[in-house]
N, C-alpha and C positions, 0 to 999 in steps of 0.2 A: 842668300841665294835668290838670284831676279827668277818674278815668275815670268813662263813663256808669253809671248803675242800672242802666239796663234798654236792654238789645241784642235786639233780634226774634230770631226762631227762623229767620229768612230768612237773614238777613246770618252768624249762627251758623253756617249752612249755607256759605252762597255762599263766604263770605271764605275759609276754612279748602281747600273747592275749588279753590277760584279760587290759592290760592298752591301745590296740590300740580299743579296743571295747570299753574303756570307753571312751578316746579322743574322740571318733568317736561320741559317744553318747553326749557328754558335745559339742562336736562342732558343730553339727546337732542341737539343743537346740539354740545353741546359733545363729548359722545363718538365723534358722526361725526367731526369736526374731528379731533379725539385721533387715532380711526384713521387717518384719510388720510394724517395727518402721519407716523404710526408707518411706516404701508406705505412713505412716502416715503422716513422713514429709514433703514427695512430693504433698502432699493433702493439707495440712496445707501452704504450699508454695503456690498454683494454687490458694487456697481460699482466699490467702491474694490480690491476683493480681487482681481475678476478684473482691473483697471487693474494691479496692483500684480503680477501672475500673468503680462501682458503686458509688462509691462519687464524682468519676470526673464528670459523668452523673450527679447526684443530680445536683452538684454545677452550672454547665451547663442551667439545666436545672432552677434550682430556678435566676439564672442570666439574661437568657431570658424571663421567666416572668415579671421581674425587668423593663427589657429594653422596652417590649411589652408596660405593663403599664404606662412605661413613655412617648413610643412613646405616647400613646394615649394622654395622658393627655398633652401635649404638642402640638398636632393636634387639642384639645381640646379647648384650649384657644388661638389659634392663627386665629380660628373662629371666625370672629366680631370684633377681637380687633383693636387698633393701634401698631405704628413701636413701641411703647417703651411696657414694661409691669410696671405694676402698682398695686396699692391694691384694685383699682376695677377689676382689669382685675382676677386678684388674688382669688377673693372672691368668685370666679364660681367653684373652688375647695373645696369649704366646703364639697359638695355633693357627689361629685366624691370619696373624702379624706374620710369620713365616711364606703361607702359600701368598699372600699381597706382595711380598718381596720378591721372590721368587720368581713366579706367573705374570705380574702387573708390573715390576720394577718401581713398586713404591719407595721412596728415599727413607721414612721415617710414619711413626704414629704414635701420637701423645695422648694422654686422657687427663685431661683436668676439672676437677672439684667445681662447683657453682660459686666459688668467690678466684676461679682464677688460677687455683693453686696447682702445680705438676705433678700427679699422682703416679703416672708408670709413662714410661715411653722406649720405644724401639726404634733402633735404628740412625742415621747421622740426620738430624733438624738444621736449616740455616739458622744462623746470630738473633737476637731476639730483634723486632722491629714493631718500632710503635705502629705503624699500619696494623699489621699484623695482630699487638696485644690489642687497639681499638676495635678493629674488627671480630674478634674474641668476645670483646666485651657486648657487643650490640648481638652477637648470636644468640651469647649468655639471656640479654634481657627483652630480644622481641621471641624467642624462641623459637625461630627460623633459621636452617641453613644458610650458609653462604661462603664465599669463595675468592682467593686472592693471589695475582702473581705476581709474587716475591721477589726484587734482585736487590743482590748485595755485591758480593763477589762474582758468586751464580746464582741461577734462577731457577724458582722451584714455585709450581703450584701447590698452592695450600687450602684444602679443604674443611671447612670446620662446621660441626653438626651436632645441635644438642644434644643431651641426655635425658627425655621425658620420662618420666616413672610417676604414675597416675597423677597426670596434668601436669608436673609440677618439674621444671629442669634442676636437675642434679649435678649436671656435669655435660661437658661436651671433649668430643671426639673430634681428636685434629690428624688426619694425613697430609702426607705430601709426596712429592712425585716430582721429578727432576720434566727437563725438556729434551730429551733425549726421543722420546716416543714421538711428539712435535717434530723435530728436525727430522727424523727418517720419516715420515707419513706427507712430509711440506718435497721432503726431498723425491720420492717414489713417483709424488701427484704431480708437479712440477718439471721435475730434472734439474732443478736448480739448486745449487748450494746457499745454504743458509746459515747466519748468523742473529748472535741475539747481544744487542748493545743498551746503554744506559748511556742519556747527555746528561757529562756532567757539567760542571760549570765553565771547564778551559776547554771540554773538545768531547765526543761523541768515542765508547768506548766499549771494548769488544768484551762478550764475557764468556761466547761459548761458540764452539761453529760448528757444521759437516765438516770442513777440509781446511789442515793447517793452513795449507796458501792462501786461503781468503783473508786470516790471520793479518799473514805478512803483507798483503797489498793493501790491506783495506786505507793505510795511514794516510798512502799516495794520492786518494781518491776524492778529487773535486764533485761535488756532489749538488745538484741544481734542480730545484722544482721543475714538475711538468707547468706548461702554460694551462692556467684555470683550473689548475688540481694541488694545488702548492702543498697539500700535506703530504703528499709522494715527493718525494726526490729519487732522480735518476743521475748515471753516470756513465761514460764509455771509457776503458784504463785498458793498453796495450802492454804485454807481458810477454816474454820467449817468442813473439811472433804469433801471438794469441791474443784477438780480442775479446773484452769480456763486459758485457753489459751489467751494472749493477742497480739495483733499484734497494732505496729506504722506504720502509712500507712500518706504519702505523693504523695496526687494525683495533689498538683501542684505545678508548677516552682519554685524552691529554690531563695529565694529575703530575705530581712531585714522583720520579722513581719509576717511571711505567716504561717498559723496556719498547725499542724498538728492533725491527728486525730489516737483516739485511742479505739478499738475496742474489746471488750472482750467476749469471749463465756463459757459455761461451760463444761468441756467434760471431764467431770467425768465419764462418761459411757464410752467414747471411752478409757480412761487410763485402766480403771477396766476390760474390754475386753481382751486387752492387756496383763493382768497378768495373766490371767484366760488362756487364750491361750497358755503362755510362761509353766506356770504349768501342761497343759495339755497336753503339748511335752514332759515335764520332766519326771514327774510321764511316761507315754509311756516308752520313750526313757531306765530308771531305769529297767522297769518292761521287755522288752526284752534284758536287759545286765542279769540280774538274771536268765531269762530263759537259754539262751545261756552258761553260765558259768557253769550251772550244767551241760547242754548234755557233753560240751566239756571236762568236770572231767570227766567222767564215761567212755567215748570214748576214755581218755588217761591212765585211768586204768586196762584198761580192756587191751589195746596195750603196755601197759609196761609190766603188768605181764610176756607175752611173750617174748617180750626184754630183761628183766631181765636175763632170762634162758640163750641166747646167750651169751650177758655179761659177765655175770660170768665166762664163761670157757675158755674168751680172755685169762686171764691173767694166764691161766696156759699153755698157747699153750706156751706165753715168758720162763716161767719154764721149757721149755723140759717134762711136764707131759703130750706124748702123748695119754696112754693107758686110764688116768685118765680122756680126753678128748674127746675119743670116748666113755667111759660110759656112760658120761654126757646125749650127746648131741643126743643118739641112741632111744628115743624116739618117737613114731609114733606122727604123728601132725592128726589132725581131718580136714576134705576138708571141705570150700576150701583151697588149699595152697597162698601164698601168700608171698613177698618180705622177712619177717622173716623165711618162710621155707627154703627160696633158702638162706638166709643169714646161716643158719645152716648147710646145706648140704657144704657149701662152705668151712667153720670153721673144718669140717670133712675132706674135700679134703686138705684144707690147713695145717693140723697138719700132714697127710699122708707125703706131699712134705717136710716140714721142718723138717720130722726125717731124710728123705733120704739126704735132703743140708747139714745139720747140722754135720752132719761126715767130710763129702768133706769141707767143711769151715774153720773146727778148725785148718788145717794144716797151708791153706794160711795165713790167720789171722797171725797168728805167725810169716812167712814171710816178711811180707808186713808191719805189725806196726810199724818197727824202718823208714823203707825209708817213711813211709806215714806223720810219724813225721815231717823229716828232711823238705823234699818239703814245707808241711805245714806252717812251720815257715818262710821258705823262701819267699814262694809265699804270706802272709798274710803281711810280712812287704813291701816289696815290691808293693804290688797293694794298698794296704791302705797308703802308704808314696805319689802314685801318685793319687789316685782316691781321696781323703783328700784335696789336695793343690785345691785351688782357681784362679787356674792359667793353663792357656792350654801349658800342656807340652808335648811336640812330641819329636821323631827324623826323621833324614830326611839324604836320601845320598849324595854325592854330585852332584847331577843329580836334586834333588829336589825332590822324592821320597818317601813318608811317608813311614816309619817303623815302628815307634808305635805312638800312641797318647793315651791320657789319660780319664778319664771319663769326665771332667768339657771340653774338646774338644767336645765329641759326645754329651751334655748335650747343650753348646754354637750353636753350627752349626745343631743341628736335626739330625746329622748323624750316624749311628752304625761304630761300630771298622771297622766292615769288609768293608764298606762303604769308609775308611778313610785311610785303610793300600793301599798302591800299586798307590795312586791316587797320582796327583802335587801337593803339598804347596801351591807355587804360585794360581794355578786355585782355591782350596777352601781357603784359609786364606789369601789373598789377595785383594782388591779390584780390579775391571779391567783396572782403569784408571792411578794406578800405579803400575800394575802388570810389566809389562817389564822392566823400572827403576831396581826398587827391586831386579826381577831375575840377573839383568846382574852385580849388586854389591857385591851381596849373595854369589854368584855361582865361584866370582873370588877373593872377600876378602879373603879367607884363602890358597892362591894360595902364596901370599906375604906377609900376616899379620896374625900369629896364636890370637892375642888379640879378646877377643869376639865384635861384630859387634850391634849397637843398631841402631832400625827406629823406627817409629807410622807409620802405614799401616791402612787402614779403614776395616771391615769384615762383608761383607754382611750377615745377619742373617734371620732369618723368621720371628726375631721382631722387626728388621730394622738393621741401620745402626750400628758397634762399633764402637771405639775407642781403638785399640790392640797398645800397647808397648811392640815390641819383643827384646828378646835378643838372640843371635846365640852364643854359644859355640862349640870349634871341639873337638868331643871326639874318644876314643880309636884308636891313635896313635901309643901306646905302644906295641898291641896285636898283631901286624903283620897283621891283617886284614883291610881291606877299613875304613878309620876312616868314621866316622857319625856326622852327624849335630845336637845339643841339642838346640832346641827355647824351649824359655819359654817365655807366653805372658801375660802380665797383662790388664788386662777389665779397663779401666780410664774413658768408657760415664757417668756414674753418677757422676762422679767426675767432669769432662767438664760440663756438664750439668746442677748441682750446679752450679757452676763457674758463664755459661752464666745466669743463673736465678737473682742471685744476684747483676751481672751486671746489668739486665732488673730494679729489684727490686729498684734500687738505681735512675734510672731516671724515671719511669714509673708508671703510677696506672694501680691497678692490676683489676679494676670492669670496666674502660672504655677504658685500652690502651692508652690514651693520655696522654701526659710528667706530671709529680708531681710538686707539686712546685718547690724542687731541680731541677727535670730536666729542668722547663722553663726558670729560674732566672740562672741559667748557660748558656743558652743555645741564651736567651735572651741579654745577657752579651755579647757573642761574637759577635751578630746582630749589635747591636748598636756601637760596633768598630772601623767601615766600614758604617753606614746605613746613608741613604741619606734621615730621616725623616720617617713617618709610626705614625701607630696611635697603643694605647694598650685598651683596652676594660676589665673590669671586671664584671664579671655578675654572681649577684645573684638570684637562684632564690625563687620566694616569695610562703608563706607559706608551706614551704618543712618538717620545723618541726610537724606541721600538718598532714601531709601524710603520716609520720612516726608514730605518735601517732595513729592516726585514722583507718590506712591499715596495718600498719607492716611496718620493716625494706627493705621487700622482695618488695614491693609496693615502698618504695622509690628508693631503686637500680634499681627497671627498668627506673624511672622517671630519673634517672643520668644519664644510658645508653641510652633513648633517646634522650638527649642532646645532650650525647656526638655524636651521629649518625646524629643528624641534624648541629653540629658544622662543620664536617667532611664534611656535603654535600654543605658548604656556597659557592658561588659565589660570588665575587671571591673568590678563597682557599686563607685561611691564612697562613702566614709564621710560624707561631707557635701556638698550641690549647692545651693548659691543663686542667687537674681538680687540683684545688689549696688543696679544700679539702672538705669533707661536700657538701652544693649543692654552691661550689662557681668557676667557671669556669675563663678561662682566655685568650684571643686572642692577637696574634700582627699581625697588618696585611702592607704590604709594603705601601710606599705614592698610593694614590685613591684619588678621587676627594673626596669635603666635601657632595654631593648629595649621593654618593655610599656608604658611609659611614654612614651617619645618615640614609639611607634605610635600609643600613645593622641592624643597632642598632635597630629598629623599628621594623625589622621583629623580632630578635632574643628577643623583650619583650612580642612580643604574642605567647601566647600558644596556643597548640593544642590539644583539646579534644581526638579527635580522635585516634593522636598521641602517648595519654598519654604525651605531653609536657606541663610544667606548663609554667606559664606566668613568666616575671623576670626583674628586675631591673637592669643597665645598667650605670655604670661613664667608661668616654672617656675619654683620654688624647690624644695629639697628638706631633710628636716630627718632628719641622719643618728642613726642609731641611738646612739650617745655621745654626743649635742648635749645641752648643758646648758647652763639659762637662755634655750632659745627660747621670745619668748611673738609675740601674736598680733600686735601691734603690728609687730615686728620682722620677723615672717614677711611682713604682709600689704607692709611694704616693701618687702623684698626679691622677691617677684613685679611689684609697680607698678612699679619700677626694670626688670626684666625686660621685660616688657611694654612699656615705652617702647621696647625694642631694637629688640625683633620687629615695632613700627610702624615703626618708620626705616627696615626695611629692605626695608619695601612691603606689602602685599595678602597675606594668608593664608601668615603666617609665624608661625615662635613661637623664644624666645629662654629659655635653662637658665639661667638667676642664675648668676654665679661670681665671689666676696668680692675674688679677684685681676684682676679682668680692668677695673679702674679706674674705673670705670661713675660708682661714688658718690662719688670724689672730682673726678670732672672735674665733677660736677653742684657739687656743694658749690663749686670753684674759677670757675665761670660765676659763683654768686651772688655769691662775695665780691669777683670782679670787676663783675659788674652795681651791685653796691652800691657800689662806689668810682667808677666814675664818674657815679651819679647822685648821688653827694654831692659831687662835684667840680661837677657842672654845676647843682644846685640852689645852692652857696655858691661861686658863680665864678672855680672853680679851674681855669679851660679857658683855654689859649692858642693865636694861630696863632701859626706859625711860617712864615718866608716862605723859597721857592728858585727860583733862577731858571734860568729856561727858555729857549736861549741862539740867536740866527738864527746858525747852521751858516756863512751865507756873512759877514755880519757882523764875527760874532765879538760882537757886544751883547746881552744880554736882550731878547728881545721882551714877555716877562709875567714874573710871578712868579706860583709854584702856592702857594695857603693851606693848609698842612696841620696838625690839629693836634694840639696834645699837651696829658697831663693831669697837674694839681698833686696829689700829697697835701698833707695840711694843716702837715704839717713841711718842707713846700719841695721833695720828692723829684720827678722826674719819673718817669712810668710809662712802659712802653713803650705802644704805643696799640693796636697788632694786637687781643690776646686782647680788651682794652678792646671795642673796636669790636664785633666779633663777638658777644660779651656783649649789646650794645646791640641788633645787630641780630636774635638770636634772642628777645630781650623786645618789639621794637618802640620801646623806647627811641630809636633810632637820627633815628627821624623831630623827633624834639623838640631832639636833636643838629644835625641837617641845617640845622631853624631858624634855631639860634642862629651856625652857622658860615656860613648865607647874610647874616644881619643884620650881622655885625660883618666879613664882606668890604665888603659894601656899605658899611659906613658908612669903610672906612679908605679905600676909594674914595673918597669923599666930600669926606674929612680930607687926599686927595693924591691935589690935580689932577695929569692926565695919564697918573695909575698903571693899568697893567691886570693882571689877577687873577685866577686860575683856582681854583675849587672843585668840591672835589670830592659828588656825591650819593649817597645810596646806595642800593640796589635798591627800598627800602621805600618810598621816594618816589616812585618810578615808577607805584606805585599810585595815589600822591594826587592827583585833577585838578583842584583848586585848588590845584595850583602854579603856572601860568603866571598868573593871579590873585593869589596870595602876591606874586607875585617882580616883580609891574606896581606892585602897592603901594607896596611896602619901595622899590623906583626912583625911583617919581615922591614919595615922603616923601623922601628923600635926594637927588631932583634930580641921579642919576647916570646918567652916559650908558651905555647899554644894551651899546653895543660893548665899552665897556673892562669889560664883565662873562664870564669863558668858564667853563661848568660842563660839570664831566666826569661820564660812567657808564664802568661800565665793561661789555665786550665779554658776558662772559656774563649780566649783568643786562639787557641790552638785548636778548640773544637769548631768554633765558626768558619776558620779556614783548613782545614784539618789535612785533605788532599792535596793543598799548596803550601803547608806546614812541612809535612812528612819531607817534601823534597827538599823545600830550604832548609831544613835543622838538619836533613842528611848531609847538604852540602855544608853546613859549617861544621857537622862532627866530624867530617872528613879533614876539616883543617887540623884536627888535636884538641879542639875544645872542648870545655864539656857544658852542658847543658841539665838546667835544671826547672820542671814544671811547678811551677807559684800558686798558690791559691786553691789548691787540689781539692774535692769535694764541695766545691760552691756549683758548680757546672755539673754534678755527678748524675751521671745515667747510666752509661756500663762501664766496668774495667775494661774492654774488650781493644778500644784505644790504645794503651797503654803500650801494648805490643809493637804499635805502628810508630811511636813517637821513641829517636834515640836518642832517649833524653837518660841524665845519670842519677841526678837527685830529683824527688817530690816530695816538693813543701807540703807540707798539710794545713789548711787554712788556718787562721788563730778562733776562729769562729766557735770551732771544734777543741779547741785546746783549751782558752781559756777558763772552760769549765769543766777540767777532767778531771778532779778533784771531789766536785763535787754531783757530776749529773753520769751518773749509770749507765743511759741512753747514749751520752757521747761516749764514753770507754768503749760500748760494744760498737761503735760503728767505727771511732780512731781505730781499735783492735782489726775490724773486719778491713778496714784503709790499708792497713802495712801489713794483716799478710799478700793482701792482691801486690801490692807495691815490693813487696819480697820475692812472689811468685814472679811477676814477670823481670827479675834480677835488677832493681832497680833499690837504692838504696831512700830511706824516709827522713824530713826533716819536719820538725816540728817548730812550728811560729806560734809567738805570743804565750814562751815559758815562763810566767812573771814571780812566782816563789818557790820556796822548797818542795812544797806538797806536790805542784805540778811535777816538776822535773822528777820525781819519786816515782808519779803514775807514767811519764814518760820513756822510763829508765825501766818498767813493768813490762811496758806493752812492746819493749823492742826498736823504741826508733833508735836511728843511728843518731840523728844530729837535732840540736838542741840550740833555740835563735829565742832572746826576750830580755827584757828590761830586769831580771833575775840578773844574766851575765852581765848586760854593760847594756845605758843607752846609747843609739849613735852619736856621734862626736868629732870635730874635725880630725882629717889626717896627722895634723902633727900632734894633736892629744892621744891620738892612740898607738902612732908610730914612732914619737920622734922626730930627731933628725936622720934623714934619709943618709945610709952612706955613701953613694952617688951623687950626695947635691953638693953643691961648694960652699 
């Protein structure tokens, strides 16, 4: 679409109004809206604090209760009694224990002995938890109250309070107390519903509330830090036409298991306020742009018409129509007069003078246009050839006297022409520290050499320093006049300036200043040359990816640069400090004693709160004073090797390299086992091997367990152990698990009737496409699900235990059965067992192999299978190797009987034959 010629002086007006009025209107709207909402939020932020200020109180306060009650009841029975406590002494609590239950709603109350032991209790206690028994123990031995909240399933405060009887603790007294008193006291002060959750490791989970529905919405509920309060998180979730503000409030010390709470109001009123206000600025704000837009049309119509009349009779004053110009305009105006009047009478005076010039004009014109030409051409190429160029071009006499200079000169220096003509060279496009040099070379080079003259001279600027590349030519020689000096200078700081940057850029990091890896490992290099011993340090530090996830990038870069600012402040200074890359730093420091040293290391793994320093991990190498042949390669290994210790052995540790302590060859012995057997299972040199698993009362095989073993390529077999391990520390192991589920199933397959046990191993527990896999690989093979049983074993199942339960539910769900391996190596409570639907559990051979002979193992195998009976699960016993065992086995009740007694393992067709299915 063509834009119009010609737009009125109206609409020029009105339009440009009319958008800064509505801006103005739309942005008014919108900055009240902005506040309201801010004020809302700053309210919504205060209420979470003091909410969150209020639970600390509750908890407080229901903990002291706890402690009160316990006191008592402990003052209570150390009344009358003896030094020990007992179940007489015990029995004085029935009475006490009833009105606590009753009146207070206490959950439970335990009394235990001075070495721990459960002497009486009342009431339903939570699951036993080592928090819990450690904290027991530290009451037992400083003699001091103290107090803990418990979550498991649910959450219960728990009180525990010695037993003193002259000086001396005898026992202590445990209550507890549900959070029920909590949630009504949070809810009453508040108005708000309340829950109480535990993060676990896949997601943040509810364990009790005021009101089902907080329940059912809580899942849906994207949940976001306040700005600059990031341990609160808040939320807004729309429901039935109901909003509801939720806030995660953490009123106490961030530990393993510390419950948070989560707190929800309705503020459907305050939202609906909100819009109701925002719309009652709008509709306003509209209703006064309407009003104003109509005065302002009518105000500028009524002024143009006037206008117009002037106007119009411009463009004949250009025409020489002057008579036709005072007709025009010879109209009386009505009072009052005003700026259009005077603009008229002026238009009058004006066409009067331009008839009288207008004669006298035409002559010169005529005149003047041929020389006006000439000049023109000359003078436009000329200034446009010098004021164009990017280059400061002057002349100058030989005295050093500016003549002309060009515009990128007065643009360069701040100075005008006039400014620049008449003044010394030297003094402005000079610097002063080689101002004299310069003149006395300048002034006398074309004395004995007409060849032009080249320097670099620096040139003080307003925006600092240049970089000028001049060149001096002598001109007009020929003219018989004083010749003149031609510079012409070229600007090269950006160019230097690049130059030095990419110099910096090549050994340097750009976020902390300290050397890159290039530049330390160069730099490092020349050190060791010459060096007389010194020690190198590499430090990473620990959960940096974390801080990244969690804060932002921006949050991590400060945590890098204060590193690097506490690297910088070490005492002693290091000889060399880098950032390698990521959060992984790098020190070489000259010979120090081994105390300065390992101080050093120690301080540099704690972090500082305060700070913003994280805490960090730490391998040392040190290069002694007669070491010959270390270079930087070799060094930087032997710290990385280090450095992997000081990880394995947790959170802000650090590890001293030592050539004997086997480190590099157990690494180098993983590889070369990692790579035999993924050359074994890439060119299928894997076998099972079958053993059978024997019914105790029988006397028959009930299964055979698949286990297997690996080929080298000259026939040797391996042992599998190290093998394994290898696999499982690369993750290999899961590509293993595959091929040992595919080729069970399929000898399945190949031999009706057969059933099978295989084993998994921990790294599949993560995969949840396995019960998905293994519905496959089944129904392709058309094998029946029962005669399938996969084992885990005991500590893989506890490690993951909450992503165990769901995947072993989904593959029980297919038919299969399952069996726990290694039982009693991992033992802590039976209380698991429940959770895991699993059918058989092995019992370790640990435990077996000397049931025969050790007492100690009978009574705990014994105590193994009745919990393993109790919670309906059937027992299997590993590493039956002669008759005596299997007697004591056959004693104590297990169902199933696995060991080099019955049969070693042995290939499929030695212990099956020929398959009736094979051809």
């Amino acid at each position: 679409m063509a834009f119009p010629r010609f737009i009125s002086l109206k609409w020029k007006l009105l339009l440009p109004l009319t958008l800064a009025m509505a801006v103005g209107t739309v942005t008014l709207t919108w900055v009240n809206d902005t506040n309201l909402r801010h004020t809302l939020e700053q309210t919504r932020r205060d209420d979470a604090l003091r909410n969150e200020a209020l639970l600390r109180f509750l908890i407080q306060q229901n903990e002291r209760q706890l402690l009160d009650a316990g006191s008592a009841l402990a003052d209570f029975l150390v009344i009358g009694n003896s030094d020990a406590l007992g179940l007489e002494s015990a029995s004085f609590l029935q009475p006490y224990w009833d009105q606590l239950s009753l009146n207070q709603g206490f959950q439970s109350l335990r009394l235990y002995d001075a070495n721990q032991q459960l002497i009486i209790g009342f009431g339903s206690a939570a699951a036993s938890d080592a928090r819990v028994h450690v904290k027991l123990g530290k009451v037992l031995a400083r003699e001091r109250p103290d107090s803990v909240l418990h979550c498991a399933q649910t959450c219960q405060f728990v009180g525990m309070v010695p037993v003193l009887h002259r000086g001396i603790t005898i026992g202590a007294v445990v209550v507890s107390m549900d959070l029920s008193g909590l949630l009504s006291a949070f809810r009453q002060s508040s108005g708000r519903d309340l829950a109480v959750a535990v993060d676990d490791a896949a997601a943040t989970r509810l364990l009790t509330a005021t009101s089902p529905a907080l329940k059912d919405q809580f899942n849906s509920i994207d949940f976001t830090p306040y700005p600059q309060l990031v341990r609160i998180e808040s939320a807004l979730s729309h429901h039935d036409n109901k909003t509801y503000e939720w806030q995660k409030l953490r009123p106490l010390p961030a530990a393993p298991n510390t419950p948070l709470f989560v707190a929800r109001k309705d503020v459907t009123a305050d939202e609906r306020a909100i819009k109701r206000v925002f719309l009652s600025n709008l509709i306003t704000g509209v209703s006064v742009f309407v009003l104003a837009e109509l005065m302002l049309l009518l105000a500028l119509i009524w002024f143009m018409r006037r206008m117009n009349r002037v106007s119009s009779c411009l463009p004949l004053l250009g025409q020489g129509n002057w008579q036709q110009v005072r007709q025009y305009l010879r109209i009386p105006d009505k009072a009052p007069r005003d700026e259009i009047s005077t603009l008229k009478d002026a238009a009058l005076a004006l066409a009067g003078q331009l008839e009288t010039l207008d004669t006298a004009t035409r002559d010169q014109q005529n005149d003047l246009g041929k020389l006006v030409d000439t000049l023109s051409h000359e003078r436009d190429f000329i200034s446009g050839l010098l004021d164009t160029a990017q280059a400061l071009i002057l002349t100058q006499d030989q005295r050093g006297v500016i003549r002309m200079a060009n515009h990128y000169c007065e643009s360069l220096t701040g100075l005008t022409e006039n400014q620049l003509i008449g003044q010394d060279y030297f003094e402005l496009m000079v610097a002063q520290q080689e101002r004299q040099e310069w003149r006395a070379r300048l002034l006398t080079h074309f004395t004995r050499d007409p060849a032009p003259l080249r320097f670099e001279a620096p040139l003080v600027t307003a925006s600092g320093l240049r970089n000028i590349t001049w060149v001096h030519s002598l001109i007009g020689q020929a003219s018989g006049n004083d010749p003149l000096i031609l510079s012409v200078g070229l600007d090269l700081t950006e160019l230097k300036s690049a130059q030095a940057r990419a110099s910096y850029l090549s050994d340097y990091d750009t976020l902390t200043g300290l050397y890159n890896r290039q530049g330390f490992q160069r730099r490092l290099t020349q050190i060791l040359l010459g060096a007389q011993g010194g020690a190198l340090l590499l430090i990473d530090l620990d959960d940096f990816k974390a801080i990244n996830d969690l804060a932002g990038h921006s949050a991590g870069d400060s945590v890098i640069q204060h590193m690097a600012e506490r690297l910088r402040g070490l005492k002693p200074e290091p000889r060399l400090a880098a950032r390698l890359g990521g959060d992984e730093f790098a020190l070489f420091f000259d010979p120090m004693p081994d105390a300065s040293l390992l101080q050093t290391a120690r301080l540099l793994c704690k972090g500082e709160q305060n700070q913003h320093i994280a805490t960090a991990c730490i391998g040392i190498t040190t290069l002694t004073p007669n070491g010959t042949g270390a270079d930087t390669e070799t060094l930087m290994g032997q710290a990385d090797l280090a450095l992997s210790q000081a990880r394995s052995k947790g959170r802000s540790n650090w590890h001293l390299y030592n050539p004997n302590d086997g480190i590099r060859e157990n690494l180098l012995d993983r590889t070369e086992q990692l790579a035999l057997i993924t050359d074994a299972l890439h060119n299928n040199r894997l076998e099972l091997y079958l053993q059978p698993i024997i019914d105790v009362k029988s006397g028959q095989p009930a299964h055979y367990e698949a286990l297997l073993r690996v080929h080298t390529a000259d026939g040797r077999t391996l042992p599998p152990a190290p093998l394994i391990a290898a696999a499982e520390v690369s993750g290999l192991i899961r590509e293993i698990d595959l091929w040992v589920l595919q080729h069970v199933i399929e000898l399945i397959a190949r031999w009706p009737g057969l059933h099978l046990a295989a084993n998994l191993s921990a790294r599949s527990l993560d995969n949840p496409e396995l019960p998905t896999l293994l519905r496959s690989l089944l129904q392709e093979h058309q094998v029946d699900p029962q005669q399938l049983t996969l084992e885990i074993t005991e500590t893989a199942a506890l490690n993951h235990l909450a992503h165990a339960e769901a995947l072993l539910s989904g593959i029980k769900a297919l038919g299969c059965k399952l069996a726990l391996d290694d039982f009693g190596v991992g033992f802590s409570t039976f209380q698991y067992l429940k959770h895991l639907p699993v059918d058989f559990v092995k019992i370790d051979g640990s435990f077996i192999r000397t049931l025969d002979q050790s007492e100690d193992d009978q009574l705990f195998v014994k105590a193994l299978v009745e919990a393993i009976h109790g919670y309906g699960k059937q027992a299997v016993a590993e590493y039956v190797e002669n008759e005596a065992i299997l007697k004591r086995v056959t004693a104590l009740g297990i169902d199933f009987a696995q060991g080099y007694h019955f049969g070693r393992p042995q290939p499929v067709q030695a212990v099956l034959g020929a398959s009736p299915n094979q051809p």
